[in-house]
Each structure stands twice: as structure tokens, then as C-alpha cells.
Backbone as a printed PyTorch tensor [residue, N CA C, xyz], in Angstrom:
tensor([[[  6.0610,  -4.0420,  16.0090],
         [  7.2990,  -3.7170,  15.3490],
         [  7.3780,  -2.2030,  15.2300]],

        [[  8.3530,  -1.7430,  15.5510],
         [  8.6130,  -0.0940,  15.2730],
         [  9.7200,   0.1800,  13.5870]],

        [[  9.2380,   0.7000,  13.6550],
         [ 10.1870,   1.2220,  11.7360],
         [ 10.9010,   2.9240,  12.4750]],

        [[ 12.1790,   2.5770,  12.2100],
         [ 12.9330,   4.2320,  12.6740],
         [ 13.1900,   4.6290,  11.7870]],

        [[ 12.6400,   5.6210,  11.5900],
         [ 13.2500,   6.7830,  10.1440],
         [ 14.0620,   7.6200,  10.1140]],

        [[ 14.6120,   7.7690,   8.9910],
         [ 16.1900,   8.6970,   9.4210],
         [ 16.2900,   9.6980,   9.5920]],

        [[ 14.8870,  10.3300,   9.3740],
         [ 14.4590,  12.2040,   9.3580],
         [ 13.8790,  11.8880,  11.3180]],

        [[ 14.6650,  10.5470,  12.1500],
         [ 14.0790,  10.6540,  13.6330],
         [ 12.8350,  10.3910,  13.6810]],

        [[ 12.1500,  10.5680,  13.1090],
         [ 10.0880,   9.6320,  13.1850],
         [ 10.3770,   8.0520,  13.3930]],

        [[  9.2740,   7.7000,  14.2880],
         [  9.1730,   6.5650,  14.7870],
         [  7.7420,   6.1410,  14.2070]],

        [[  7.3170,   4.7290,  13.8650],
         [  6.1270,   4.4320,  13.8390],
         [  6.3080,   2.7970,  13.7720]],

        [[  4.7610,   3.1430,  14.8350],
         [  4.8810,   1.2250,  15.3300],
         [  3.8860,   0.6880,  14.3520]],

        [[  3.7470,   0.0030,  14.1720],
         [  3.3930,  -0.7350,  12.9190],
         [  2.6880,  -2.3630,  13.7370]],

        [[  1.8310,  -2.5620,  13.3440],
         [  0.7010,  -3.7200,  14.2100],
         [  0.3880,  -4.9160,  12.9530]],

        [[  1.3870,  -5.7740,  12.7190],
         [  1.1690,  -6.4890,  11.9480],
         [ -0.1330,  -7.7460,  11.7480]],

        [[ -0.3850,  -7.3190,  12.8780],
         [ -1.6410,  -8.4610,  13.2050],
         [ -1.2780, -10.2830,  13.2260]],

        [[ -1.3760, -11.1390,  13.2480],
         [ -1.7290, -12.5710,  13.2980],
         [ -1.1850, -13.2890,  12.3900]],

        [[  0.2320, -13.6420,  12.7720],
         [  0.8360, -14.0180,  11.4590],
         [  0.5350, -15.7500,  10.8010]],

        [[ -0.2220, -16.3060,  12.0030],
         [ -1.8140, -17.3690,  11.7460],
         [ -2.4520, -16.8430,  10.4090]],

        [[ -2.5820, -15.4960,  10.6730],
         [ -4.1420, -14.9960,   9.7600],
         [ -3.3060, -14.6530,   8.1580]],

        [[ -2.0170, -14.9220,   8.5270],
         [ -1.1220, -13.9300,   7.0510],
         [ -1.8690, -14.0600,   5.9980]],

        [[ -2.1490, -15.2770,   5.5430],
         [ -2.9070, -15.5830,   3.9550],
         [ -4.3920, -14.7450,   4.1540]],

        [[ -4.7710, -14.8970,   5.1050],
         [ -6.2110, -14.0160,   5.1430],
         [ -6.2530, -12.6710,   5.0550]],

        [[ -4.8300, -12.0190,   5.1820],
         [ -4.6880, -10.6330,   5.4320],
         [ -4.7040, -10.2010,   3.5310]],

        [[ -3.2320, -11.4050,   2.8030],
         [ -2.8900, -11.1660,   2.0260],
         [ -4.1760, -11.6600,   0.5240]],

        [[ -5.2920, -12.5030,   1.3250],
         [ -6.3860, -13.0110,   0.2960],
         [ -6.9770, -11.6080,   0.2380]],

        [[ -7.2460, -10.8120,   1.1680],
         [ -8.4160,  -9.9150,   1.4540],
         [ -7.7180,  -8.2630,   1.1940]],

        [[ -6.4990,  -7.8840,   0.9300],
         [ -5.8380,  -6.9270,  -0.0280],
         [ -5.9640,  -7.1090,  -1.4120]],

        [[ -5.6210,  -8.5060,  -1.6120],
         [ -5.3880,  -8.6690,  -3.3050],
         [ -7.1860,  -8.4770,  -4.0090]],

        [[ -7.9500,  -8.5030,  -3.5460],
         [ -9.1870,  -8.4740,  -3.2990],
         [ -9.4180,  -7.1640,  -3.7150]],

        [[ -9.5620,  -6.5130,  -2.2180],
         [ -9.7620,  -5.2740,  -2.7640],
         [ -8.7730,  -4.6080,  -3.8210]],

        [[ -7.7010,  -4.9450,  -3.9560],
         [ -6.8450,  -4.0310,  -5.6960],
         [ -7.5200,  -4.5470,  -6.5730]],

        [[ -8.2750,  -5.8090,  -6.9180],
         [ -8.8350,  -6.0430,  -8.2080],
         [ -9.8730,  -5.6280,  -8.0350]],

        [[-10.7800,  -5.5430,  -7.0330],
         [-11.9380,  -4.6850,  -6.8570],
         [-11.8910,  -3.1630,  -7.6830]],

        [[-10.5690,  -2.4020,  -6.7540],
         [-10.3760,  -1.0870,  -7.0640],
         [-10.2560,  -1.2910,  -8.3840]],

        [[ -9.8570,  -2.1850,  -9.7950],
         [ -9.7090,  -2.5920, -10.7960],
         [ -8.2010,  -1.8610, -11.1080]],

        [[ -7.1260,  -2.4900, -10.3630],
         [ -5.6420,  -1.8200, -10.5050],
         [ -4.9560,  -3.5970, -10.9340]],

        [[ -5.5590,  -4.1670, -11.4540],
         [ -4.7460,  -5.3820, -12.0060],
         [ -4.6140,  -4.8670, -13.0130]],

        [[ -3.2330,  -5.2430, -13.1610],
         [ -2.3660,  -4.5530, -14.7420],
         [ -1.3870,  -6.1920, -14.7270]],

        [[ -2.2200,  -7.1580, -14.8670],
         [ -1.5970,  -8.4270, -15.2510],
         [ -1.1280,  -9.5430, -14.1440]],

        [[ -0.8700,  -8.6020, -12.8450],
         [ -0.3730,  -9.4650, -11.2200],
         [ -1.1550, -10.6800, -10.8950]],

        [[ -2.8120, -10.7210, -11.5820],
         [ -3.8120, -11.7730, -11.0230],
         [ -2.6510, -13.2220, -11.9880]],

        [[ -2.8300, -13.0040, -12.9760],
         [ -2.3580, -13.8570, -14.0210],
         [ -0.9900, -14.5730, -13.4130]],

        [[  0.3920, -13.3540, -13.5550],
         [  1.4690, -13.5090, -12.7090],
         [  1.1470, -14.3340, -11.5530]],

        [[  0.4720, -13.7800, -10.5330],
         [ -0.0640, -14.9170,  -9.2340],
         [ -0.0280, -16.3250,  -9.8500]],

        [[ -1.0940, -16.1240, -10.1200],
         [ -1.5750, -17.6770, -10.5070],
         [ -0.4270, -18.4980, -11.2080]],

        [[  0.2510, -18.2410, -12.2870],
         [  1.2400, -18.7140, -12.9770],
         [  2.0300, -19.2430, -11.8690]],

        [[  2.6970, -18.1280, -10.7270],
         [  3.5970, -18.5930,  -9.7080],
         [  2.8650, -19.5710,  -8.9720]],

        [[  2.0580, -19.8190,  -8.1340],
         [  1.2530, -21.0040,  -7.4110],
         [  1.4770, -21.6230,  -8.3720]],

        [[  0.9670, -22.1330,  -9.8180],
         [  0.7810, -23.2350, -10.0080],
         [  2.5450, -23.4800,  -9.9870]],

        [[  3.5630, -23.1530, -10.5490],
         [  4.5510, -23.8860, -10.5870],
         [  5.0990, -23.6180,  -9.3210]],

        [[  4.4470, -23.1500,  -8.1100],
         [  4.8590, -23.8800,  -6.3870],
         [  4.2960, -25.1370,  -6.5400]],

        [[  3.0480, -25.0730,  -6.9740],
         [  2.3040, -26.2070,  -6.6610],
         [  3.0320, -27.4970,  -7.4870]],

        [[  3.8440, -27.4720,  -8.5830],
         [  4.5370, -28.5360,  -8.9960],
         [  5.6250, -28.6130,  -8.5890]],

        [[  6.5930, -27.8280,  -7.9700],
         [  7.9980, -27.8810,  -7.1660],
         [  6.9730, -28.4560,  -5.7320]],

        [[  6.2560, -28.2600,  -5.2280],
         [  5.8830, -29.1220,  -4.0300],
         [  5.5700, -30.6620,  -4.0810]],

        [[  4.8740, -30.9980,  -5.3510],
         [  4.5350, -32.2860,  -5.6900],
         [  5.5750, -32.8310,  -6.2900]],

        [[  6.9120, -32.2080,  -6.5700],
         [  7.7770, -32.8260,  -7.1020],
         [  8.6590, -33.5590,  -5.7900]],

        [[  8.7950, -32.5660,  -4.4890],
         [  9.5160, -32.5810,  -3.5350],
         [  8.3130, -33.2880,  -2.8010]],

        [[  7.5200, -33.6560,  -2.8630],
         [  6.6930, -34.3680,  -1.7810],
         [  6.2960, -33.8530,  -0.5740]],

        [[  5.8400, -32.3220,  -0.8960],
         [  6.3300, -31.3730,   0.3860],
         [  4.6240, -31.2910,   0.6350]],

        [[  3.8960, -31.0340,   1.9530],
         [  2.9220, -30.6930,   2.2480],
         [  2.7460, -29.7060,   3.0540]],

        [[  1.7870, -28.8850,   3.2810],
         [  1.4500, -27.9500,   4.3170],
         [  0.6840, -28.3840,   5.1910]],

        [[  0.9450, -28.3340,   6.3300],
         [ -0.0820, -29.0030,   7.6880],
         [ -1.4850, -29.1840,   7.4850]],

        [[ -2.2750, -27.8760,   7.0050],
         [ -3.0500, -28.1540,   6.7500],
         [ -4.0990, -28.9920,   5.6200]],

        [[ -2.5110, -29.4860,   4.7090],
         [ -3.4370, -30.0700,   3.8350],
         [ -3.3080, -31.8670,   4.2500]],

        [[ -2.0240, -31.9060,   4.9880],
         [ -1.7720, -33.1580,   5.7010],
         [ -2.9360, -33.4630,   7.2530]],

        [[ -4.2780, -32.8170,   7.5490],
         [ -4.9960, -32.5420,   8.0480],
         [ -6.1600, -33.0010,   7.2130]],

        [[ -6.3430, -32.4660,   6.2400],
         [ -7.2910, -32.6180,   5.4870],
         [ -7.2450, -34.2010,   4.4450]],

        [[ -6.4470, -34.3900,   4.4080],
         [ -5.8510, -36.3020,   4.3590],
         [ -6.2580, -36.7670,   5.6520]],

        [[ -5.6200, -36.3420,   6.7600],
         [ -6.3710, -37.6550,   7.5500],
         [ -7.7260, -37.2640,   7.8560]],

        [[ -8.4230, -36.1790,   7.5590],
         [ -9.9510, -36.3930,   7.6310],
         [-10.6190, -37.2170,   6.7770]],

        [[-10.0590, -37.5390,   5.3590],
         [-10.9850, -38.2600,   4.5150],
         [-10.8470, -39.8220,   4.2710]]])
């Protein structure tokens, strides 16, 4: 992906593996609480998942991989 800037600078930008997205986005949030810059976002996170996680079980909605992990067991 290229980003055009209005001062004319160009920069391409390598988003990597959009397969890997959650691995990109597990392994940032990581290092900011590492760096110790949580100012409340871990909490916020979590709060939001869990009420995905009940709008999904309400809607009966699954992610491939967890409809994967059902028919393994």
C-alpha cells in the first residue's frame, strides 16, 4: 500500500499477512503493556471482547476457527 502526502512524500507501507492480523495486533498490545503505557485500554479491551463474545452467542455467529475446533472434539 502507498500513503500520498500532501507536502508530495510518498511512503509504501508493508502491511504484512492479513492471516497473521491478530498475531500482529496480540504482539503490539504486548509490547505497550510491557513498555507499561496502559492507562486503562487492557481493561477497556477486555470489557469489549467479552460483550462481542455475547452479541456472537446471542447471534449464533462462529469464527472458522472455532467451528474447526468443534469438529475436532
Amino acid at each position: 500500500m502507498r500513503r500520498h502526502y500532501l507536502n508530495g512524500k510518498t511512503e509504501e507501507i508493508n502491511a504484512g499477512d492479513s492471516e497473521q492480523a491478530w498475531l500482529y495486533e496480540a504482539y503490539d498490545f504486548e509490547q505497550y503493556i510491557d513498555a507499561g503505557k496502559d492507562r486503562g485500554e487492557l481493561a477497556m479491551s477486555y470489557t469489549i471482547i467479552k460483550i462481542m463474545d455475547v452479541l456472537r452467542q446471542s447471534w449464533k455467529f462462529k469464527y472458522p476457527n472455532e467451528l474447526k475446533i468443534q469438529e475436532n472434539n
